[in-house]
C-alpha positions in Angstrom: 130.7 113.6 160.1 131.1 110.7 157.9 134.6 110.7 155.7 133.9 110.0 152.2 135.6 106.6 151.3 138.0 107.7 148.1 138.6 104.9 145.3 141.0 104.7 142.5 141.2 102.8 139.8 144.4 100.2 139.3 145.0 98.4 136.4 147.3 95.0 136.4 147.8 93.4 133.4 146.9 89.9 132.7 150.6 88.7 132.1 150.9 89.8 135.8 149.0 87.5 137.7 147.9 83.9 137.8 146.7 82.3 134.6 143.7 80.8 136.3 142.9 84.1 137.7 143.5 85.6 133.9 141.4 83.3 132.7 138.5 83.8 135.1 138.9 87.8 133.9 138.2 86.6 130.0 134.6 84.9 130.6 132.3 87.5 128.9 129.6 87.8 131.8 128.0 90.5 133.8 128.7 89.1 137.0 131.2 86.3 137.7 133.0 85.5 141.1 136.4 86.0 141.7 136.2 85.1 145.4 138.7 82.1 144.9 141.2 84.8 144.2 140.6 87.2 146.9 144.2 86.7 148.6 146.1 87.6 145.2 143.9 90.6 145.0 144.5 91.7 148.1 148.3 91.3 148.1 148.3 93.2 144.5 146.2 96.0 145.9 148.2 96.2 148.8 151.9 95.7 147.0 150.5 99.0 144.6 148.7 101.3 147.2 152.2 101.2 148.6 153.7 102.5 145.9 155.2 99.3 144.5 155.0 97.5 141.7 153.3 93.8 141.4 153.9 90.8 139.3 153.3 87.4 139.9 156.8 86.0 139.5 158.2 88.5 142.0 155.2 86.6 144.6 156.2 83.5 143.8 159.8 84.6 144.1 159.3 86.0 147.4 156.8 83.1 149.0 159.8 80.5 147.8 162.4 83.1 149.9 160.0 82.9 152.3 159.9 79.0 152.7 163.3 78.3 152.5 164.2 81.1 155.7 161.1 79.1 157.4 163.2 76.1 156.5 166.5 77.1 157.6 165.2 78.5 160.9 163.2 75.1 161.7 166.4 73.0 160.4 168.9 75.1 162.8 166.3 74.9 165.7 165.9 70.9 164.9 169.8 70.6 165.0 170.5 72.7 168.3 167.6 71.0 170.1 168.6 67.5 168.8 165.3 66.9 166.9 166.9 65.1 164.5 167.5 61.6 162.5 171.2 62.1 161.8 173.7 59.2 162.3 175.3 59.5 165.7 179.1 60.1 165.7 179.1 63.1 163.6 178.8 61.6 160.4 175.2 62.3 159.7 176.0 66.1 160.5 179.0 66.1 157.9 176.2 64.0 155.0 174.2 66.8 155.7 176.3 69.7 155.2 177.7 67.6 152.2 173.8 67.5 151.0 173.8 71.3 151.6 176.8 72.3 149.7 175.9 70.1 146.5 172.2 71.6 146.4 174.0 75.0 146.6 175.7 74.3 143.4 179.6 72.8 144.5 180.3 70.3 142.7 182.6 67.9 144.1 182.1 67.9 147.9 183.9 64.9 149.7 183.6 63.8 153.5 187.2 63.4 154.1 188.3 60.2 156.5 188.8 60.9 160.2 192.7 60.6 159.8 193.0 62.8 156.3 
């Protein structure tokens, strides 16, 4: 026997995704194609069937967490494996931790002589 496929209705409004997409939802035809945005309607379908709620500033927020763990894992595996373009000696280790700790938002981070 054949299950019956159940839909239901969800409504997102326009504030809450894309503006190209929005805009795409505002041209006053029977039939348009919204096939360029198939990924953002799948991930706000499947962010509300689960019972959560979507906006498009939380995706972007979440892709950008995303990157930067990618980032941090490939940087760590680079600097175990010695993948890297550092100065030798240990100085191009400390100019990058220095690099790190300004774009984290100290302000005066100083690489201290060898003898201080």
């Amino acid at each position: 026997m054949i299950q019956p496929v159940i839909y239901r209705l969800i409504e997102v409004s326009r504030d809450q995704v894309e503006q190209s997409f929005s805009s795409r939802l505002k041209i006053r035809m029977s039939v348009v194609s919204l096939n360029e945005f198939a990924d953002q309607i799948k991930t706000v379908q499947t962010e509300l069937m689960a019972g959560n709620s979507y906006h498009f500033n939380s995706a972007i927020s979440q892709k950008q967490l995303e990157q930067e763990e990618q980032f941090k894992q490939q940087l760590l595996s680079n600097l175990q494996s010695g993948k890297t373009y550092l100065k030798s000696g240990g100085i191009g280790l400390e100019q990058l931790v220095k690099e790190l700790l300004l774009i984290e938002g100290y302000e005066k981070v100083t690489i201290e002589a060898k003898n201080a």
